[in-house]
N, C-alpha and C positions, 0 to 999 in steps of 0.2 A: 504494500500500500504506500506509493507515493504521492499520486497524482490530488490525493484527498488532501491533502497535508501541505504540500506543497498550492493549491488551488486557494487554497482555506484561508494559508498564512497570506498571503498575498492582497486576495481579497480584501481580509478583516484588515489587514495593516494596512493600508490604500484608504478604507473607508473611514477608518479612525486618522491617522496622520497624516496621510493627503500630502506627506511632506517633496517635496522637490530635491531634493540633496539625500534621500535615505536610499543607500545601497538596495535595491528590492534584490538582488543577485545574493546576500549573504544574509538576506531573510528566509529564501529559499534553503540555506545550507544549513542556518537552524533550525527549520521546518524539518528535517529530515533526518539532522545526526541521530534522533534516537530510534528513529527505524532498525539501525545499527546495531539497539539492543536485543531484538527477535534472536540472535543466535545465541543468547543467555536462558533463552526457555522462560524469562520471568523480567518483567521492569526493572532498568539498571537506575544507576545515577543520575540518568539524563531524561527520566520521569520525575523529576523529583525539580521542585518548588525549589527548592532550598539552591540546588546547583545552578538552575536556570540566574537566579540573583546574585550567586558568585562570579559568574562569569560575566554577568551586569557590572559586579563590583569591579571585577578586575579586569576589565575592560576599559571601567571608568580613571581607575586607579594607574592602568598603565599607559594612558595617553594623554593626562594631562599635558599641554600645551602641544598638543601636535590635534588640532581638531578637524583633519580631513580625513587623519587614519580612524578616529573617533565616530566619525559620522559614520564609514562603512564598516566598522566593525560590531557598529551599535546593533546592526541586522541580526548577528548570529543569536545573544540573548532576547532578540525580539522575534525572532523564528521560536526560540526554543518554547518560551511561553505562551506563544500560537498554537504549538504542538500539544502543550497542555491543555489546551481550551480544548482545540479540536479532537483529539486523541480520547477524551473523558482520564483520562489519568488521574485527573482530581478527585477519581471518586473511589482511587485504591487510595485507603490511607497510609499504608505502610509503604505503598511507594511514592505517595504524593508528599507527604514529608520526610522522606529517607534524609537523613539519619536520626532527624529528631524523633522519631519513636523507634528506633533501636537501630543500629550498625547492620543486621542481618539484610538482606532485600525482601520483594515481596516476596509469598510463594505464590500467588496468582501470576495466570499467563498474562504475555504482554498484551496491550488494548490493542494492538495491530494483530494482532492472533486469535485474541478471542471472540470477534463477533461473527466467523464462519460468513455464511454466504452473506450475510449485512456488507461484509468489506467490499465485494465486487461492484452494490449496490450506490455502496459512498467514491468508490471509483469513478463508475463512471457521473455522479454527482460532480465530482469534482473536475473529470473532461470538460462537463456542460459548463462548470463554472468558470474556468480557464479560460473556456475559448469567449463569454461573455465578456470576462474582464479583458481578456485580451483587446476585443473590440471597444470596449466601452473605454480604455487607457490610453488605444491609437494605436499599440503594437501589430493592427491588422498590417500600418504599413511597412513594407522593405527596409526604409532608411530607419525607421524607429527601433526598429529591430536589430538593427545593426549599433545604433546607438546606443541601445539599453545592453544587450551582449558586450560594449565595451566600456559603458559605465553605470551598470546597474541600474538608470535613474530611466523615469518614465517621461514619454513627451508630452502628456496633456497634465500640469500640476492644474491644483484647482476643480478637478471634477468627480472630485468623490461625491456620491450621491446624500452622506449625511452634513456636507460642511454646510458651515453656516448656520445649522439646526439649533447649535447651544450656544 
């Protein structure tokens, strides 16, 4: 299950931030690292609350005064937290605050594993939503594409369907 997760974060990050400068390329990479964990048989580190904010922290913590590297690395903990929303991960406690209730992991399978034929279902959920956002961001066109492949960043800022709203 990629395409859910990666559709997902993208989407929700776009309609929340709408920002212009936000790497959407390394929102994608935290949308997905913890797919990574399926070969654990069970939710690693990177279901968990607690990591997703460390690497917030120490993202924050290791680019003081260099705010470009800042801006695109800010993607990876905001993938990862995307991942938690969409994934339901929140709703294993032992893995959604790993370590804060105990050092072991969970012994539930991972949310990419357990909803059986539901996954195929959220797949192609997330094709149909891809290729909306695609259109609805302007990446239908050539050059935008090419654009966003070399700098993450999207050509229509400003059209997220909730700005404005608050």
């Amino acid at each position: 299950m990629l395409l859910w997760y990666v559709a997902t974060a993208l989407a929700g990050v776009w309609a929340v931030f709408d920002s212009p400068a936000l790497d959407y390329r390394f929102v994608m990479v935290g949308a997905v690292l913890p797919v990574g964990e399926v070969v654990l048989g069970r939710p690693g580190p990177l279901h968990s609350l607690v990591t997703a904010v460390a690497v917030l922290a120490l993202v924050m913590a290791a680019t003081q005064g260099r705010r470009l590297l800042r801006r695109r690395l800010l993607g990876i903990p905001i993938g990862l937290l995307a991942h938690l929303v969409f994934s339901g991960s929140w709703a294993d406690t032992d893995a959604f605050w790993w370590p804060l209730t105990g050092i072991g992991l969970s012994d539930a399978r991972p949310p990419e594993l357990a909803r059986g034929a539901l996954s195929v279902l959220l797949e192609l959920a997330g094709i149909g939503l891809g290729l909306w956002w695609i259109r609805r961001v302007g990446l239908d066109d050539r050059a935008a594409r090419a654009e966003f492949r070399r700098t993450g960043r999207l050509p229509r800022a400003g059209t997220s369907p909730v700005q404005g709203t608050c």
